[in-house]
C-alpha positions in Angstrom: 0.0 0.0 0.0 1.5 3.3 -0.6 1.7 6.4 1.4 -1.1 9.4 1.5 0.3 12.1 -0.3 -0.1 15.9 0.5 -1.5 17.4 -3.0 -3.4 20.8 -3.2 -7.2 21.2 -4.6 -6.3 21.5 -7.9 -4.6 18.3 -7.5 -7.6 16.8 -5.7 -10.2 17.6 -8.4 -8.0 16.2 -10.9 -7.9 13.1 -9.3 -11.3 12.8 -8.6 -12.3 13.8 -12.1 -10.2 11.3 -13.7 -11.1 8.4 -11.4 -13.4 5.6 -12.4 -14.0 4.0 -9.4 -14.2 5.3 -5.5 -13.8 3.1 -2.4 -16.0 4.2 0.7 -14.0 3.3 3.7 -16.3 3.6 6.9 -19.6 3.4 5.1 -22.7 2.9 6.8 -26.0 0.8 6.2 -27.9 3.4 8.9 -29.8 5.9 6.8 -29.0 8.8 9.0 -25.2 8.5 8.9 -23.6 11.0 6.3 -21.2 8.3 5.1 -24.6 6.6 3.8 -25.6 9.5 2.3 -22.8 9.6 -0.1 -22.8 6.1 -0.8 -26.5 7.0 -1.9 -25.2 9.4 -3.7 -22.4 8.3 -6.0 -24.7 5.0 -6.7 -26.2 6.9 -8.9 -23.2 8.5 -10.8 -20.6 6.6 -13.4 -17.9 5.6 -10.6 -17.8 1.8 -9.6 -18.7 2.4 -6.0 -16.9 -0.2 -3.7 -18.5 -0.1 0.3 -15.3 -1.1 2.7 -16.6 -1.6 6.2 -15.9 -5.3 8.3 -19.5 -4.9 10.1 -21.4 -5.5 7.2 -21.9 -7.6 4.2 -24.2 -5.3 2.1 -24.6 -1.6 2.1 -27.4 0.1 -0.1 -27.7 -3.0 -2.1 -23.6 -3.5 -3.3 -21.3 -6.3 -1.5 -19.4 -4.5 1.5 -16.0 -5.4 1.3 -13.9 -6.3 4.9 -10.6 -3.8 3.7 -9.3 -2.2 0.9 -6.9 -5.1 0.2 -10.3 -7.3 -0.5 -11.4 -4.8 -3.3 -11.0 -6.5 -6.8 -9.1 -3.4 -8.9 -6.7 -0.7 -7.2 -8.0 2.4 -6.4 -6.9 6.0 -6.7 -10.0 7.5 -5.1 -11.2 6.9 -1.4 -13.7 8.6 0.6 -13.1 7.6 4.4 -15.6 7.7 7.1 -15.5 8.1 10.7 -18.0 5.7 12.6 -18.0 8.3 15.5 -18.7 11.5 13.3 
């Protein structure tokens, strides 16, 4: 696994707009929780959405995946959620 990288917006957006795919680390089956939100969200956009959380098998209707090493392609995009925020 390689190291987080400090890169300014301009760097961010062009990472996010040339990404195909987006892992949400965190993600949460309750409704109310944000990180659901966005899983709710992107689902309905062009990235292949990957849930990552150990607690669950399913999120939203997509296989949850235990860690990032258990996703089947690499990523370059990763939206990580805090189960306490």
């Amino acid at each position: 696994m390689t190291a987080a990288v400090e890169v300014d917006a301009r760097e961010r957006l062009r990472i996010i707009r040339n990404s195909k795919s987006v892992a949400l680390v965190g993600v949460s089956a309750n409704p109310i929780r944000s990180s659901n939100f966005v899983a709710s969200y992107l689902i309905r956009t062009d990235f292949v959405t990957y849930p990552v959380n150990p607690m669950y098998d399913e999120v939203l209707g997509m296989r949850c995946h235990p860690s990032l090493a258990d996703l089947p392609e690499s990523l370059n995009c990763a939206s990580c959620h805090d189960p306490h925020g």
